[in-house]
N, C-alpha and C positions, 0 to 999 in steps of 0.2 A: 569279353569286353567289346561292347561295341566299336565301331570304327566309322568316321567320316571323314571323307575325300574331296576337297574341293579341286576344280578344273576349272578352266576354262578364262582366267584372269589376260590380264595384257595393257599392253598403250596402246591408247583408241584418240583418235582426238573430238573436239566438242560437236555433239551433234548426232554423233555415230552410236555403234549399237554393241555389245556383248550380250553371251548366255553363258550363265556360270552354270555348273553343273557338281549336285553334292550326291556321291556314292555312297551308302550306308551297306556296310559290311553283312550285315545278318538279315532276315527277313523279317523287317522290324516296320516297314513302311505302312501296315497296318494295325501298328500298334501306338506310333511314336508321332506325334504331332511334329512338324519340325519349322525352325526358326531361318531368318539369315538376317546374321549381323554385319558390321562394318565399324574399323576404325580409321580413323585419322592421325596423324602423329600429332602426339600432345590432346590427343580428344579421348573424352570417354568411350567406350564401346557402346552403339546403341543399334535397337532393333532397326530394321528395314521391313522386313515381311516373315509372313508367317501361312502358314497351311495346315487345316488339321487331318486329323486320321482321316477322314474320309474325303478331303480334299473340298467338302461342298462350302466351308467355311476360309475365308481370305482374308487376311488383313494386309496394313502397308500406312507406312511411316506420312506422313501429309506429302511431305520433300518429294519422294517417290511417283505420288499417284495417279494414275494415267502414262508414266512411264515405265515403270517395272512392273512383271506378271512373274506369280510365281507360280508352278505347279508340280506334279508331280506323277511317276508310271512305275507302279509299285511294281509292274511286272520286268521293271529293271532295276528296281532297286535307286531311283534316281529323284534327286527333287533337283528342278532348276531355276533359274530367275535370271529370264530374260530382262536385259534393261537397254532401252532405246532410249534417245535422245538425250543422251549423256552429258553432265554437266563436270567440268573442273572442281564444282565441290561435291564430285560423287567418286573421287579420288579417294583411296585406303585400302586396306587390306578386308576382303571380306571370309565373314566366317559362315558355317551354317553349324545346325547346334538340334540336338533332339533333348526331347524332355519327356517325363515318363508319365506325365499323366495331362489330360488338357488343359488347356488354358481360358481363363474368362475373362470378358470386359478387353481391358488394358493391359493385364499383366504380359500378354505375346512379346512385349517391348524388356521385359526385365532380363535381362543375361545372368544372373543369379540364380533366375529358378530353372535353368537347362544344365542338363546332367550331362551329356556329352558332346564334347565338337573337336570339330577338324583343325587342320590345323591351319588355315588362310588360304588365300588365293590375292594377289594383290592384282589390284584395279587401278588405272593413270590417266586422267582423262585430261589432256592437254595435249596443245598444236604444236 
């Protein structure tokens, strides 16, 4: 069964910077396209970013863009997302999420179609 780890979460206040960090258990990072989502309380879960198997493809939610990078170093087993200039509504628990075949167009945003995820990391972005 796979396995994913998120790190790296905390209270940051507005402006500042984290890097979350999601460990995937098996040596799957060139197999497994992977996601990172986020919730809010009382919100639905939605995508933030996305990276495919081979890293050369990127996506990211509009909210995001220009401040979160995600990537990834198969030779650790690791995908992270860096997010700089942090806003109060980028507050929530974030997840990361692998899926077992790529994704196209739009669907990187859907949490339905990923087969496995971790189990959170919460993120607080307030003075």
């Amino acid at each position: 069964q796979l396995q994913l780890v998120e790190s790296g979460g905390g209270l940051v206040q507005p402006g500042g910077s984290l890097r979350l960090s999601c460990a995937v258990s098996e040596l799957t990072l060139d197999y497994y396209p992977i996601g990172w989502f986020r919730q809010a309380p009382g919100k639905e879960r939605e995508g933030v970013s996305y990276i495919s198997i081979s890293g050369g493809r990127t996506e990211y939610r509009d909210s995001v863009k220009g401040r979160f990078t995600i990537s990834k170093d198969n030779a650790l087993n690791t995908v992270y997302l860096q997010m700089n200039s942090l806003k109060p509504e980028d507050t929530a628990v974030y997840y990361c999420a692998a899926v077992k075949v790529p994704l196209y167009g739009s669907s990187w945003y859907r949490p339905d179609l990923y087969d496995y995820w971790g189990q959170g990391t919460q993120v607080t972005v307030s003075s």
